[in-house]
C-alpha positions as CSV (number, residue, x, y, z in Angstrom):
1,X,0.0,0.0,0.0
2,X,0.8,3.5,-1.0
3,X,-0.1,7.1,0.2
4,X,-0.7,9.3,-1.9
5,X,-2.1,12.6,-0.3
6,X,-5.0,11.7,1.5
7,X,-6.0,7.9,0.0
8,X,-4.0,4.8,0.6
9,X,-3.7,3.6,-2.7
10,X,-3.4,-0.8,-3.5
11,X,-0.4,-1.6,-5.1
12,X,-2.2,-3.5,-7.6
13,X,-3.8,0.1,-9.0
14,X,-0.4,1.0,-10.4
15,X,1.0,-2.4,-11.5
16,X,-2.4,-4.0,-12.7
17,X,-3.5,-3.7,-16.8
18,X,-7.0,-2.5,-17.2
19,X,-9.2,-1.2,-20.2
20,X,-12.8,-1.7,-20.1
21,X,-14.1,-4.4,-22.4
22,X,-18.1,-3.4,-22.6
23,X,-18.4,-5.5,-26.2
24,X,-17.4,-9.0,-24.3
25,X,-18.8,-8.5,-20.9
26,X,-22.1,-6.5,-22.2
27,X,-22.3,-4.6,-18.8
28,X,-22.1,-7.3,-16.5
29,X,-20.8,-5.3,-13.5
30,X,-24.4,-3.5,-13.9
31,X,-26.3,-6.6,-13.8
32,X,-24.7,-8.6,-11.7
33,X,-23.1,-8.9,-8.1
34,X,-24.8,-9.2,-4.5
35,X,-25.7,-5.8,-3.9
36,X,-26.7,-2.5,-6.1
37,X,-23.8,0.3,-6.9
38,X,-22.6,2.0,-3.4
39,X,-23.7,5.9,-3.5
40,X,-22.2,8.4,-1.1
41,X,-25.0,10.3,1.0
42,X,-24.9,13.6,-1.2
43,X,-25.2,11.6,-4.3
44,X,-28.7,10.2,-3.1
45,X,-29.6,13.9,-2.6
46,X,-28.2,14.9,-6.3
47,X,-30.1,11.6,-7.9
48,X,-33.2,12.7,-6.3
49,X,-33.1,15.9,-7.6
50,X,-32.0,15.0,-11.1
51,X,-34.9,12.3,-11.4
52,X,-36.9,13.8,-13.2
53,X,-34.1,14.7,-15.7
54,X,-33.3,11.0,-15.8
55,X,-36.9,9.0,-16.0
56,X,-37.2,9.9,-19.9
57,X,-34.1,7.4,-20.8
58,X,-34.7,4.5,-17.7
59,X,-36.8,1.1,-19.0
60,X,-40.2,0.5,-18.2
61,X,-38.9,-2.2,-15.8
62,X,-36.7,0.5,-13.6
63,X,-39.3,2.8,-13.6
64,X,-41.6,0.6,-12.3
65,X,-38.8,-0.7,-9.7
66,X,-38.5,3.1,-9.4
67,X,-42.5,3.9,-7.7
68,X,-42.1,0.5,-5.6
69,X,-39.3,0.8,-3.7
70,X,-37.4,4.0,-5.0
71,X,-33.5,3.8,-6.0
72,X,-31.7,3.8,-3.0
73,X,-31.5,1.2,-0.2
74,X,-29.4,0.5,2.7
75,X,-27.2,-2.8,1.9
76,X,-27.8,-5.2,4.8
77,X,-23.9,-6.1,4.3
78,X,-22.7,-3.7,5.2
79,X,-25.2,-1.3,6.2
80,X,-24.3,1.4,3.2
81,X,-26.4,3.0,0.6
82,X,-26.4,1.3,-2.7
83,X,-28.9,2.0,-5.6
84,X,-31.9,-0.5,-5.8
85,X,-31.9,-3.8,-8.1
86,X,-34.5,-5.8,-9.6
87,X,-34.6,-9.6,-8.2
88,X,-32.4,-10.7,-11.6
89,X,-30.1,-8.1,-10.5
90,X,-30.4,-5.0,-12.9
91,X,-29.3,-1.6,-10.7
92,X,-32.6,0.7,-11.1
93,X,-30.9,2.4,-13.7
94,X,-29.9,-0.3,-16.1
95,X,-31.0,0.1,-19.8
96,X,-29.7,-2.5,-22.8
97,X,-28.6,-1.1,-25.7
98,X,-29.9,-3.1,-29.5
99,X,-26.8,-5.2,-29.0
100,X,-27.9,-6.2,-25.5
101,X,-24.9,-4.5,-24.0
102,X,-25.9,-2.9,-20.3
103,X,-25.7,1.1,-20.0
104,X,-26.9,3.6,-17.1
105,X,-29.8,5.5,-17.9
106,X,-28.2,8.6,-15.9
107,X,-25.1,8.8,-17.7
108,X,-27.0,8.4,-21.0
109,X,-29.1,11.6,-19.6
110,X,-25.6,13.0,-19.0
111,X,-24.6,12.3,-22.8
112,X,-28.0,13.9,-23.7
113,X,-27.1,17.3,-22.0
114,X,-29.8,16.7,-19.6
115,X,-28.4,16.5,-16.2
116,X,-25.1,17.9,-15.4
117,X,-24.0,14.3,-12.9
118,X,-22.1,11.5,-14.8
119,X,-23.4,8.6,-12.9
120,X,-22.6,7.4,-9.3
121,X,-18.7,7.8,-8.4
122,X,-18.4,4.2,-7.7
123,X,-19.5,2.8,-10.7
124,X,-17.1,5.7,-12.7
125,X,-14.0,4.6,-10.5
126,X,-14.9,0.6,-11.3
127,X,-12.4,-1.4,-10.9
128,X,-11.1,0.4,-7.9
129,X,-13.2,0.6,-4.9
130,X,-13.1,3.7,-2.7
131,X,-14.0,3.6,1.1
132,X,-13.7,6.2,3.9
133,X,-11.3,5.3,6.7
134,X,-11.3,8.5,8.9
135,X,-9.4,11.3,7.2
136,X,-8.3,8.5,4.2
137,X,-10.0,7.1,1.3
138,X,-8.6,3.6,0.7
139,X,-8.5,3.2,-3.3
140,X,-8.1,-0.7,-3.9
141,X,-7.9,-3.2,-7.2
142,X,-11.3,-5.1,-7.0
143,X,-10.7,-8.1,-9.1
144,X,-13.9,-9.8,-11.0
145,X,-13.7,-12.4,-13.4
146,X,-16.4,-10.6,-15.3
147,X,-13.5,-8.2,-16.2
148,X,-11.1,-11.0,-17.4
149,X,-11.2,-9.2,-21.2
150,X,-10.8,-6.2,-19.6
151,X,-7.6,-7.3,-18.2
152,X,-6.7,-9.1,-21.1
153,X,-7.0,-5.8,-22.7
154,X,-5.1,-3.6,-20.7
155,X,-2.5,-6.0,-20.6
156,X,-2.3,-5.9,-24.1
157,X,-2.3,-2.4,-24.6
158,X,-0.4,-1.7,-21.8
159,X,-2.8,0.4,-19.8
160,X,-2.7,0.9,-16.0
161,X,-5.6,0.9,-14.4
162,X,-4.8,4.2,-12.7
163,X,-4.6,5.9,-16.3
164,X,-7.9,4.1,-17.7
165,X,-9.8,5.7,-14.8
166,X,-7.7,9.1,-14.8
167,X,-11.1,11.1,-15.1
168,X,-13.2,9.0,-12.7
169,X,-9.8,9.4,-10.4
170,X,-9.6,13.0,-10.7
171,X,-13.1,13.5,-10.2
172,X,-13.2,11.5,-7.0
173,X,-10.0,12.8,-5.5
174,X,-9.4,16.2,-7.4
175,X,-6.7,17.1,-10.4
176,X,-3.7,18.0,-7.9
177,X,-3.8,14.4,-6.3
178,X,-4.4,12.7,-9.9
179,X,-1.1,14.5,-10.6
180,X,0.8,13.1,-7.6
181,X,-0.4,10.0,-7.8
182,X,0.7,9.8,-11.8
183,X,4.1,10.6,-10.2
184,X,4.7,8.0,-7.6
185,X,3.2,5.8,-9.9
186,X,6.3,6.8,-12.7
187,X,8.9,6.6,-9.7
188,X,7.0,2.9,-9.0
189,X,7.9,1.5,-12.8
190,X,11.3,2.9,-12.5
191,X,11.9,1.0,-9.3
192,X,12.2,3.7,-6.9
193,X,11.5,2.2,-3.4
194,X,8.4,4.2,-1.8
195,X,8.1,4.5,1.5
């Protein structure tokens, strides 16, 4: 483990190959899983206020998920806010492209000009995980073998995974620590010994 700033950063963010591999998968991390996508609390406020914004592009089967039980629940694992799912396992938001490939109906609203938020910061970061530890934010490799191609990928290409989620990293953490962390991770591949 690493610090960088305020985050203690997994080794396995700078050595690990990652590029995201939607055409083999088909959105899988969307579908499946045993809970919905973690949300920090001032996203569930921004979600409810964009909902409106954000209905037009969700499925008749979220929307309907949507007036039953909403789009956030607590996750009886470990007691944090995640967005709803339908009993196959579909987040609320979940919409499938003509090739059957899953999207998020609130970043396609995002695309659309619609609302100004992306999509929750945990699915943006995917495959890191962030979690609060006091003044910290632990950033760790979440490995899934739904993301095999992905890794395949990146491997092949060559692309950290800290650089395939530079703008989901600098959104979460802010462009100064994306900056420091792109320099330890340089000092890290010429074997400079970090402390």
């Amino acid at each position: 483990m690493l610090i960088v700033g305020n985050a203690i950063v997994s080794e396995e963010v700078l050595t690990r190959k990652f590029r995201c591999a939607i055409e083999s998968c088909k959105g899988a991390c969307c579908v499946q899983g045993d809970a919905g996508a973690p949300l920090e609390n001032e996203e569930i406020e921004i979600i409810q206020n964009e909902l409106e914004a954000v209905k037009p592009f969700m499925s008749e089967s979220g929307l309907t998920l949507l007036s039953q039980r909403g789009f956030s629940e607590t996750d009886s694992f470990d007691g944090e806010a995640v967005t709803v799912c339908e009993p196959s396992g579909e987040c609320v938001f979940v919409v499938y492209d003509s090739f059957g490939i899953a999207g998020c109906a609130i970043e396609k609203a995002y695309h659309s000009g619609k609302t100004w938020f992306r999509k929750p910061v945990s699915c943006h970061l995917y495959p890191i995980r962030a979690k609060k530890y006091g003044e910290y934010t632990a950033l760790n490799y979440h490995q899934w073998s739904i993301c095999s191609d992905a890794c395949a990928v990146g491997e092949k290409e060559q692309v950290p995974v800290y650089s395939f989620l530079r703008e989901a990293l600098t959104r979460k953490m802010g462009p100064s620590w994306y900056e420091e962390l792109e320099a330890v991770a340089k000092l890290w591949e010429q074997g400079v010994k970090l402390e």
